[in-house]
Structures are given as C-alpha cells and as structure tokens.
ZAVOVO-579176 format. One record per residue (C-alpha): residue number from 1; residue in three letters; x, y, z. Coordinates in steps of 0.25 Angstrom, whole numbers, m for minus. Layout:
ZAVOVO-579176
+-----+------+-------+-------+-------+
!  nr ! rest !     X !     Y !     Z !
+-----+------+-------+-------+-------+
! NUM !  ALA !     X !     Y !     Z !
...
+-----+------+-------+-------+-------+
END
This chain:
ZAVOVO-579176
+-----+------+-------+-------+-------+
!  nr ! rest !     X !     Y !     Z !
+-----+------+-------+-------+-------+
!   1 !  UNK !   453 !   466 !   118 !
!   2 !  UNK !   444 !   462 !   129 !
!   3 !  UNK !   456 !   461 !   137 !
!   4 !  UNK !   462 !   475 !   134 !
!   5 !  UNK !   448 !   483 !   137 !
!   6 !  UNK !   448 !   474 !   150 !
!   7 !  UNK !   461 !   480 !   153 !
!   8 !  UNK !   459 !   495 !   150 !
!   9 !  UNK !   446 !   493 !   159 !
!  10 !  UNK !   454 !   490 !   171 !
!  11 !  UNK !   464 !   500 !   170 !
!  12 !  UNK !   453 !   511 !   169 !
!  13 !  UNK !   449 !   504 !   183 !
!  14 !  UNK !   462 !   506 !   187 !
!  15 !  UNK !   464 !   518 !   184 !
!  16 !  UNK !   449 !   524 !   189 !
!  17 !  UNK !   456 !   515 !   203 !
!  18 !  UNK !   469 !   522 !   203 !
!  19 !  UNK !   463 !   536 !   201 !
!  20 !  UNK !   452 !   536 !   212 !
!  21 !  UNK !   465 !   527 !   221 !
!  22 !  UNK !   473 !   543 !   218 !
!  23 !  UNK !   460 !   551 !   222 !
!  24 !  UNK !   459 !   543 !   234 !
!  25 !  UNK !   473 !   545 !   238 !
!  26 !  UNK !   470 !   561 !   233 !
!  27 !  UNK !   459 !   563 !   242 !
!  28 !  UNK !   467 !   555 !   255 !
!  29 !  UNK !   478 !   566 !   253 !
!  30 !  UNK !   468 !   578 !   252 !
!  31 !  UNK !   463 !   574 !   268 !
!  32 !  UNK !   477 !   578 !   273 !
!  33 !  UNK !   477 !   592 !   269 !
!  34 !  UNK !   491 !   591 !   263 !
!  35 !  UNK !   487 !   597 !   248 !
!  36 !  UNK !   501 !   597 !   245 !
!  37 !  UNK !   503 !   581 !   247 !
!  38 !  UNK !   490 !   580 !   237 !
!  39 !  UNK !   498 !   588 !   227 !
!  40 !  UNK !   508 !   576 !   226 !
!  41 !  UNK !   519 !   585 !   236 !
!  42 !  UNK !   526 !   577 !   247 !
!  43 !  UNK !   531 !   590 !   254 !
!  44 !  UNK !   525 !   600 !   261 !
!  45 !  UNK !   528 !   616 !   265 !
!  46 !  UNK !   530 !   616 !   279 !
!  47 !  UNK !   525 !   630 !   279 !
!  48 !  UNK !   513 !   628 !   271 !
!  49 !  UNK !   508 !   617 !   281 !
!  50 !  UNK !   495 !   620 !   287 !
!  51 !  UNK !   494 !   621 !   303 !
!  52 !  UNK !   487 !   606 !   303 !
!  53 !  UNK !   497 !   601 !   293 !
!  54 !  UNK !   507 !   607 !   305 !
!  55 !  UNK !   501 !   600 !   315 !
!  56 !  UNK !   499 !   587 !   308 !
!  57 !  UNK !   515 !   587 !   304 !
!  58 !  UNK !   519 !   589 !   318 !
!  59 !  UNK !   510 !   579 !   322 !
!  60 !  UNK !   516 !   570 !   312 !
!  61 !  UNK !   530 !   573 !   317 !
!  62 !  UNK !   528 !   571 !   330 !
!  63 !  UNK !   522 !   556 !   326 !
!  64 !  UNK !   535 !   555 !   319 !
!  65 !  UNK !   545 !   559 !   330 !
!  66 !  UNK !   538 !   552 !   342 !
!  67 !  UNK !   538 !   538 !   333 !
!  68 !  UNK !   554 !   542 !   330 !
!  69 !  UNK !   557 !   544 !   344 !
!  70 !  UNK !   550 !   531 !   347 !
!  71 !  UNK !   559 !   525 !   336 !
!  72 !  UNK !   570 !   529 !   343 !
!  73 !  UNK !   567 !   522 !   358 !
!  74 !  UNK !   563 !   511 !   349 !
!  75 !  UNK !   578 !   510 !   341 !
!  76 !  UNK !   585 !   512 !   355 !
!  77 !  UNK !   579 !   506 !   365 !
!  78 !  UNK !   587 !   494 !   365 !
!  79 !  UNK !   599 !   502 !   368 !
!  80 !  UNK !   596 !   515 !   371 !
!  81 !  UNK !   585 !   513 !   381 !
!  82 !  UNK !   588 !   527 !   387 !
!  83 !  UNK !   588 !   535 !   375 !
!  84 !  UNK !   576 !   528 !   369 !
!  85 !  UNK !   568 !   530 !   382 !
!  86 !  UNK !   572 !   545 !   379 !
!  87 !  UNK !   565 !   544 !   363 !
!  88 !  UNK !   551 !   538 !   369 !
!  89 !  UNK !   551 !   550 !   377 !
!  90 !  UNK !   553 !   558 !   364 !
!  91 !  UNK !   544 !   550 !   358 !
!  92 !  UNK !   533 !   552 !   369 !
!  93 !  UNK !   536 !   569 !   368 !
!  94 !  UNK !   532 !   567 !   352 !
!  95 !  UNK !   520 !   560 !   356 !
!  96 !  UNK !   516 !   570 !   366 !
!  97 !  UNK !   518 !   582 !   356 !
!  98 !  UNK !   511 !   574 !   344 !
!  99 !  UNK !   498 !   574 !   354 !
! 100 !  UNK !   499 !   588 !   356 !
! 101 !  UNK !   498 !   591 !   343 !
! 102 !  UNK !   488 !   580 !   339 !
! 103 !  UNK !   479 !   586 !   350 !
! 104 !  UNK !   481 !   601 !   344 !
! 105 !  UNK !   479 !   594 !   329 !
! 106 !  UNK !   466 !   590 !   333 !
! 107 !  UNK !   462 !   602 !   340 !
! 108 !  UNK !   464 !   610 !   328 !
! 109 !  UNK !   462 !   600 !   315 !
! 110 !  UNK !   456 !   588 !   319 !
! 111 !  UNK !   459 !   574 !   319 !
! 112 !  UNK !   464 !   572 !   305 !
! 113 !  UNK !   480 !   575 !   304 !
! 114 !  UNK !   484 !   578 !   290 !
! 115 !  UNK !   495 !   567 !   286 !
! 116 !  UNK !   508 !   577 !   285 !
! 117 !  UNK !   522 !   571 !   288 !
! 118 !  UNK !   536 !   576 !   289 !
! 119 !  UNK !   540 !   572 !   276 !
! 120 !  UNK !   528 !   578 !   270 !
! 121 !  UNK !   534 !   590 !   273 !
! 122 !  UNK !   545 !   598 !   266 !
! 123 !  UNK !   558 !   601 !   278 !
! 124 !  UNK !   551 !   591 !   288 !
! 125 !  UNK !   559 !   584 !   297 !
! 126 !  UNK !   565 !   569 !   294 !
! 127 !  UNK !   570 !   561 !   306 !
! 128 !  UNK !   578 !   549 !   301 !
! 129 !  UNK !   575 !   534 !   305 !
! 130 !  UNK !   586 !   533 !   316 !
! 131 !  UNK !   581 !   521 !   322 !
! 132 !  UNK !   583 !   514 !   309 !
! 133 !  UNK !   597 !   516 !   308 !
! 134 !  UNK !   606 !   507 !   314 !
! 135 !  UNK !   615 !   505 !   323 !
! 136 !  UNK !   608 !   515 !   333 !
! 137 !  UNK !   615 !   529 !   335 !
! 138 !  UNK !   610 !   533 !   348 !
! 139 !  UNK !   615 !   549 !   346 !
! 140 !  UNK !   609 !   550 !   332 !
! 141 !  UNK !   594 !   545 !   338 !
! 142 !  UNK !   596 !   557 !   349 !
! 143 !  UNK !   599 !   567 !   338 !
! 144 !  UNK !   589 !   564 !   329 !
! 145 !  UNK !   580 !   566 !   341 !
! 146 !  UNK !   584 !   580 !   344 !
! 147 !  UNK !   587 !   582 !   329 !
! 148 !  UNK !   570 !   579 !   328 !
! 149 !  UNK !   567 !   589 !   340 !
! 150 !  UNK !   574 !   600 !   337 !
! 151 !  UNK !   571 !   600 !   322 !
! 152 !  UNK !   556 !   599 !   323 !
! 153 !  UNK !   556 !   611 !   332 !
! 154 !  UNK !   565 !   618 !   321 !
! 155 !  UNK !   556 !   613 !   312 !
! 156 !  UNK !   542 !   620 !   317 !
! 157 !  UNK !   549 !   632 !   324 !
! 158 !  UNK !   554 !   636 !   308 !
! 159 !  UNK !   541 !   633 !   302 !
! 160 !  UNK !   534 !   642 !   313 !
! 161 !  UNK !   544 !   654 !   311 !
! 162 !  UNK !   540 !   651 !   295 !
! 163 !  UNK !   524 !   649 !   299 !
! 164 !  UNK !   517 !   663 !   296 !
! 165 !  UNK !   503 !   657 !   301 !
! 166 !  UNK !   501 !   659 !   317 !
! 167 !  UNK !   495 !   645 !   319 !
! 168 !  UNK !   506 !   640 !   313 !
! 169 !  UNK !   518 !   647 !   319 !
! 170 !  UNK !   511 !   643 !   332 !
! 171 !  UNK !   510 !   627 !   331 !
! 172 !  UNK !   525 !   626 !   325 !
! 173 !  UNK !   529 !   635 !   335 !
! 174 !  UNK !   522 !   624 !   345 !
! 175 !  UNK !   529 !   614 !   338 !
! 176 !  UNK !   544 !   619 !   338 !
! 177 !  UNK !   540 !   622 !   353 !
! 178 !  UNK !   536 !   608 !   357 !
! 179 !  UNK !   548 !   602 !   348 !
! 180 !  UNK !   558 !   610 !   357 !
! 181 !  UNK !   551 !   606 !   368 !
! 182 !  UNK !   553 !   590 !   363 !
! 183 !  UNK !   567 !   594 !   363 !
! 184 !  UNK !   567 !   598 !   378 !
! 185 !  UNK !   560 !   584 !   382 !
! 186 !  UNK !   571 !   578 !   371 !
! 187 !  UNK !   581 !   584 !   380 !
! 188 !  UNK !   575 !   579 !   392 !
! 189 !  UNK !   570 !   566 !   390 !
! 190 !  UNK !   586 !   564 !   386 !
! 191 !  UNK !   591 !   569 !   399 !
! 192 !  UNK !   580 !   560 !   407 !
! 193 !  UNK !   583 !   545 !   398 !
! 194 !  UNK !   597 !   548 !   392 !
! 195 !  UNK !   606 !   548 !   404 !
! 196 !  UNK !   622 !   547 !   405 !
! 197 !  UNK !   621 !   535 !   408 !
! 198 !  UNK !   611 !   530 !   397 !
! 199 !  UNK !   619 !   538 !   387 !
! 200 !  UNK !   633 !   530 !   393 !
! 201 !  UNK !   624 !   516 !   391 !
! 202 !  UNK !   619 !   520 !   377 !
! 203 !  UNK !   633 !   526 !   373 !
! 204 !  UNK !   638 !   510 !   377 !
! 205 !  UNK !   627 !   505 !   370 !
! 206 !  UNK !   630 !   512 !   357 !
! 207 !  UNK !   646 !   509 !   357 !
! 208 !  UNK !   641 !   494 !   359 !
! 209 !  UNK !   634 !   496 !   347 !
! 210 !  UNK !   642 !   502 !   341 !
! 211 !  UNK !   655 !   492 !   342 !
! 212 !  UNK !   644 !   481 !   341 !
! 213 !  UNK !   641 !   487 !   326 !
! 214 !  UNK !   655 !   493 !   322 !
! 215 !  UNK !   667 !   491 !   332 !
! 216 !  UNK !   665 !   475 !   332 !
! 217 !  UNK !   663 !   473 !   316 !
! 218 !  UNK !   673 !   483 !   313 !
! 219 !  UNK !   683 !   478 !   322 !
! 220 !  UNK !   682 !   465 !   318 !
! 221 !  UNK !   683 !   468 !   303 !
! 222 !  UNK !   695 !   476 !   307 !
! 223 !  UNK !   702 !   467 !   314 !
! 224 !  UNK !   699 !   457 !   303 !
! 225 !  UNK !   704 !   464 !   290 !
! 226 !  UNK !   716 !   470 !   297 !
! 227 !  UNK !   720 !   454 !   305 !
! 228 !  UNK !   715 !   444 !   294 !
! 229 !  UNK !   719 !   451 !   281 !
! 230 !  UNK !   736 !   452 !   288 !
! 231 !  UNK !   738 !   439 !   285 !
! 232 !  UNK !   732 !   438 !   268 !
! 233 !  UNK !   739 !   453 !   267 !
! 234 !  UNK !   753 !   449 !   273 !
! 235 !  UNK !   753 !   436 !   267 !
! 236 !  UNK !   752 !   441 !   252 !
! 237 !  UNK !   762 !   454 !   257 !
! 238 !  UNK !   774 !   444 !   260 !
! 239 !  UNK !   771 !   435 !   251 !
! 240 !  UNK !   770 !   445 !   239 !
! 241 !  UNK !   777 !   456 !   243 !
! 242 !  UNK !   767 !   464 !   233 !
! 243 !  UNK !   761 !   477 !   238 !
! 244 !  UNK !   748 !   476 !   226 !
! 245 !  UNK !   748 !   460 !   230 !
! 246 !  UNK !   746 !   461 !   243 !
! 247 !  UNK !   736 !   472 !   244 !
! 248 !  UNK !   727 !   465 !   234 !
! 249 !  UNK !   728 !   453 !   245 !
! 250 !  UNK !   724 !   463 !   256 !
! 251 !  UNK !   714 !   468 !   249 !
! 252 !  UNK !   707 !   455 !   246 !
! 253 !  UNK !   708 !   453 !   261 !
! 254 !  UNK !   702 !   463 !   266 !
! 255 !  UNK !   692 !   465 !   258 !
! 256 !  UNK !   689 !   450 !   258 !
! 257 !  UNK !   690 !   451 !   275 !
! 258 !  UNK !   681 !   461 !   273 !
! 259 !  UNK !   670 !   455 !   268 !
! 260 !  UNK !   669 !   442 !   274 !
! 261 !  UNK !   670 !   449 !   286 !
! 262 !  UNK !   658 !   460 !   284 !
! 263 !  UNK !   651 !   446 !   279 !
! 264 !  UNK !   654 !   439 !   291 !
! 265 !  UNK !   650 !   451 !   301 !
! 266 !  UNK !   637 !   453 !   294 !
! 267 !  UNK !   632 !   439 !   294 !
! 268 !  UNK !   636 !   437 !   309 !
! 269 !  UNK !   625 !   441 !   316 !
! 270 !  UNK !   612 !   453 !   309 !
! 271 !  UNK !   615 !   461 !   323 !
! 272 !  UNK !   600 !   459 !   329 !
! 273 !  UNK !   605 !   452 !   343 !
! 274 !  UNK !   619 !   458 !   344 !
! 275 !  UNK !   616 !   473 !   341 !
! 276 !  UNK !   628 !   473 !   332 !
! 277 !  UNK !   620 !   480 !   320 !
! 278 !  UNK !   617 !   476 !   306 !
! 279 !  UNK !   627 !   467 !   302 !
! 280 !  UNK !   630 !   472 !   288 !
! 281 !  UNK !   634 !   483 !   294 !
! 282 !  UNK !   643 !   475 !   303 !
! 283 !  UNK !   649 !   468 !   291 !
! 284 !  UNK !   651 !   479 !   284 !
! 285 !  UNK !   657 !   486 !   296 !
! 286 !  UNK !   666 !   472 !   297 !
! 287 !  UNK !   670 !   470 !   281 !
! 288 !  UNK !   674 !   485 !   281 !
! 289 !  UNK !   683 !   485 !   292 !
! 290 !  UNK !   690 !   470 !   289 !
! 291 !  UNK !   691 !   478 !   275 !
! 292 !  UNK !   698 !   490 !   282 !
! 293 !  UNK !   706 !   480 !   291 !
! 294 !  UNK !   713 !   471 !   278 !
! 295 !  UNK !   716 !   484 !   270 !
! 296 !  UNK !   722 !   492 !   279 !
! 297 !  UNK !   735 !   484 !   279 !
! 298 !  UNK !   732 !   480 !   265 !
! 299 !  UNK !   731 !   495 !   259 !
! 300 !  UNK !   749 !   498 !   262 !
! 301 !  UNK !   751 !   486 !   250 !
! 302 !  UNK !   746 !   497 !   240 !
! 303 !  UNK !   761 !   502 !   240 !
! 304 !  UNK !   769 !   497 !   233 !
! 305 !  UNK !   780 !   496 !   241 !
! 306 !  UNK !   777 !   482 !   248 !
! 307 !  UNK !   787 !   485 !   260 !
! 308 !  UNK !   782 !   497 !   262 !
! 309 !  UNK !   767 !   492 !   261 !
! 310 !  UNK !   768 !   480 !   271 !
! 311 !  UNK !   775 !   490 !   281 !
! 312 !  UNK !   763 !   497 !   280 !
! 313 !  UNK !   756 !   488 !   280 !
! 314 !  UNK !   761 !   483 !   294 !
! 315 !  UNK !   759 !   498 !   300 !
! 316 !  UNK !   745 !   495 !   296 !
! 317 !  UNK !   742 !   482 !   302 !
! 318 !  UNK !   748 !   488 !   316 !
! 319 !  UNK !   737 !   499 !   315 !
! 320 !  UNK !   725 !   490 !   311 !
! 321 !  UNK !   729 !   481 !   324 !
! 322 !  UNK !   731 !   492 !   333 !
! 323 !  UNK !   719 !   500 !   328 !
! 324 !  UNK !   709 !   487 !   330 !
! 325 !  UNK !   716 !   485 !   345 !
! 326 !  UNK !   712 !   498 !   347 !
! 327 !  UNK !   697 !   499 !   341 !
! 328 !  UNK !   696 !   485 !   351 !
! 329 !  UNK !   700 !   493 !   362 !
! 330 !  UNK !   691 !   506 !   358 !
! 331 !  UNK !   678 !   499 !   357 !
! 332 !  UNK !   681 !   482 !   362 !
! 333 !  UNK !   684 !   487 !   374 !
! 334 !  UNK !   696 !   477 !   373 !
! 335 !  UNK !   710 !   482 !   379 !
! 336 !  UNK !   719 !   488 !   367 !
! 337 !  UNK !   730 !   479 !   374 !
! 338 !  UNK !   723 !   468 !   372 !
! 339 !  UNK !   716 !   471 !   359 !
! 340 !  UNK !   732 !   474 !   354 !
! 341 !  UNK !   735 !   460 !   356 !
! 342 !  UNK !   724 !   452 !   350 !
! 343 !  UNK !   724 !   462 !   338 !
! 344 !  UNK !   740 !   463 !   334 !
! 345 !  UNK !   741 !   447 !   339 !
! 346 !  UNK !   733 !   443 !   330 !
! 347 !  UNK !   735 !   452 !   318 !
! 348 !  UNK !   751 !   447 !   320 !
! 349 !  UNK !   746 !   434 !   317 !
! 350 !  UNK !   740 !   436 !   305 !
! 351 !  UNK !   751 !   447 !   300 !
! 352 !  UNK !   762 !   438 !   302 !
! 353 !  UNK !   753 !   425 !   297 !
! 354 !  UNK !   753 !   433 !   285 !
! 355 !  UNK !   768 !   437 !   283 !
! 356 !  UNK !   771 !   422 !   286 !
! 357 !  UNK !   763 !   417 !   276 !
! 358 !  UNK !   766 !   428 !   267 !
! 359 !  UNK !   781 !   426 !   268 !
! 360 !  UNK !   781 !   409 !   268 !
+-----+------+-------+-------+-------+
END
C-alpha cells in the first residue's frame, strides 16, 4: 500500500513536470510571431505573412542557397575545379544579398529574426540534396543552380502581383528584382570560370567516371556471361540434344555467373582510392550484365525445335562478340580490329570446348 501511494505521488510530480515542460515550449513559440505554428499548423499562407515574416524568410532562403552553393564547390572541386570556382562565387552573391536584407531587417524590426523556414511555408521552394547523390552529374548541379534562380524570382514576383499592401508589393518586387539580377551574375560568373576548355577537361573527367563506374563493370560482366557460360550451354546442347534441358543448364549459368560475379566486383575494392564509385553498384552493374551475357544465347533453347534453337543460338553468340568488340572500341579506346580478335579468339575456344566435350 505504502508502495502504491508512493507511485501515484510521483506520477502527479511528473505530470506537474510535463505540464509546466509544454508551457515552456508554448511560450518559446509565442516569441517568433508565427500564431499559426502555436496552433499546432506546420504551414503557413504565403499571402498572410507579415512584411517581417517576408523579410525573415528571405533571410532564411538566402542562408539556405549560399550554404548549397558552398555544398556544390565542396562536392566538385576535386574534379570540377572550374565549375566549383563558379558556385563559391554564387555562393558569395548569396551572402552579399543576405546582408542586404539583414541590415534593412534591422533598420525596420530590430535584431530578433522570427524563426520562419521554407518549409514552414505552404508552395515554398525545395532544392534537392545533389551533392549527396552519387556519382556526380556535373549538368544536373548547373541546372538546379539556374532552376533555384529563376524560381525564387518567380516566386516573389507572383506573390507581389497577389500583395494588395504597398510595403508589400514593394519588397517582393526588390526581391524578384535582385533574384534576376543573381541570374545575370549566374550567367557571368559561368562565362568568366567555365571556359571551352574547362568544359572539354570536365566533359573528359566525367566520361572517365563514367567508364570507371559503368563501362568497366558492365563490360566485364558482359564479356563474362556471354564467353564463360558457351562452354556449360553447348556442352549440355550436343550432349542432350534437348531444347528444355539445355535452357535449364544456361540458365543456372548465367544466373550462377551472375552472382558470383556481382559478388566478386563488389568486394574488390569500396571505390574510395580508385574513383570507381560505390561498389555495390558496381556489383550490381557487373552480376546484371554477366546475367544478360549467359541468357542471351541461352533464351533460343526455349523452342522446341533444337536445330533450329542452336542455330539461333549461334546467330546469337556472333552478335554478343561483335557487340562487346564494339563497346571496347567506343569507350576502351582499343582498335575494333584488335578488340575483334581478342573477343571472337577467345569465345571460339570456349564455343568449340564446349561442342567437343558435349559431342565425346
């Protein structure tokens, strides 16, 4: 009993604590001037905002897109030094325009800036985490930068032909005003760092990347499953001469091939020192084309008719050799001439290794 009236004292503690911890939290709320947010409501009416609200909110989008722009040099400069010297001086613009209205807050309001962000506002812009998305796509970063320009200045201009209140219709026509101007500065701050030939040494960085991540692991997957899996597929074809029969064995090579293969990729090196990229996206790059490689001259045993399967098959295995001769060629930079030879050489072999034993 003692124990139980002991229990029901410290839960009225707790609950006296909880309900002064939500009037504390209710009255921190009330000093931002949001009523709305106090109400329990995460979105605000653009229209119904008050002109320090404004000012606060562009203040806080200006934070937000100069600390992007410095995201953006920071994700490129490794590799992009031009176009990340061109988002530090985005970057810098952003900063310089965040004073502007900082000093005119303080002017008007004081020091105290009421805690408003984009998303606490319903329509508000989003800009999307680019420089966490890998590998790096060097046009979409460029895009999103004009994309962030040109739709802040929409933005403001549409809320100020909405405003009916003079103040307001003058700063958010200050604001689409000095957006288009950031625009202008956008425009040449690319003309002064991104030049023909930074652009031509950036393109080259991106298609080494790009056969680093992709062509490589793809090519060797291909080259894999169409090669390894002739000699299992062939072998159980001239030995069985069954259509069903030998698909089922094709099938559990290539997908067999596939698998050890996207393993095998993904646990060779994590892409850190290399620059090759995430190496389960390697593997899975990898383990998908070996899977391609082994059933594109497996799927023909499907017909019934196993002459006319295998001949198809045959057309097939021409293709895939030519095909990766070709995709050496385009993005290896090795001679197709050359590339024929070591392809069709050694898939021969392994065709006729697996006829031969298939036929013993």
């Amino acid at each position: 009993m003692h124990f139980r009236a002991g229990s029901e004292g410290e839960l009225d503690n707790e609950d006296n604590h909880a309900e002064r911890i939500r009037d504390m939290a209710m009255n921190l709320i009330s000093l931002f001037s949001i009523p709305s947010l106090s109400r329990g409501s995460a979105v605000l009416e653009f229209s119904k905002l008050s002109e320090q609200q404004l000012l606060a909110l562009a203040i806080s989008l200006e934070e937000d897109d100069a600390r992007i722009y410095s995201q953006y040099a920071q994700a490129l400069s490794a590799d992009y030094p031009d176009t990340a010297a061109l988002f530090r001086g985005m970057a810098a613009e952003e900063n310089t325009h965040r004073h502007r209205l900082l000093e005119l807050y303080r002017k008007r309001f004081g020091d105290r800036i009421p805690l408003i962000r984009r998303q606490d506002v319903r329509g508000f812009i989003e800009r999307k985490p680019l420089w966490l998305v890998q590998p790096i796509d060097l046009d979409k970063f460029r895009a999103q930068a004009e994309v962030m320009e040109a739709e802040s200045r929409m933005f403001y201009a549409k809320a100020a032909r909405h405003a009916t209140d003079a103040g307001i219709r003058q700063l958010l026509g200050d604001l689409a005003a000095a957006e288009a101007s950031h625009e202008q500065k956008a425009e040449a701050l690319g003309n002064r760092f991104i030049t023909p030939q930074a652009i031509h040494a950036e393109r080259e960085t991106q298609r080494r990347a790009f056969v680093l991540r992709f062509v490589q692991p793809g090519l060797a997957g291909l080259m894999d499953g169409s090669v390894s899996t002739l000699a299992p597929l062939f072998a159980a074809a001239f030995a069985t001469h069954d259509s069903w029969a030998t698909f089922l064995v094709g099938l559990a090579a290539a997908l067999g091939a596939g698998i050890s293969m996207a393993f095998a990729e993904a646990m060779s090196d994590d892409g850190s020192l290399t620059g090759r990229g995430s190496p389960w996206l390697r593997g899975g790059v990898t383990g998908l084309m070996t899977a391609l490689g082994g059933l594109g001259h497996t799927l023909p045993y499907l017909l019934p008719n196993f002459h006319l399967a295998t001949l198809l098959a045959f057309a097939v295995v021409a293709v895939e050799l030519v095909l990766i001769a070709w995709v050496r060629k385009r993005f290896m930079d090795t001679p197709f001439g050359l590339a024929v030879l070591q392809v069709v050489v050694g898939g021969l072999l392994v065709f006729a290794t697996g006829i031969l034993i298939g036929s013993a």
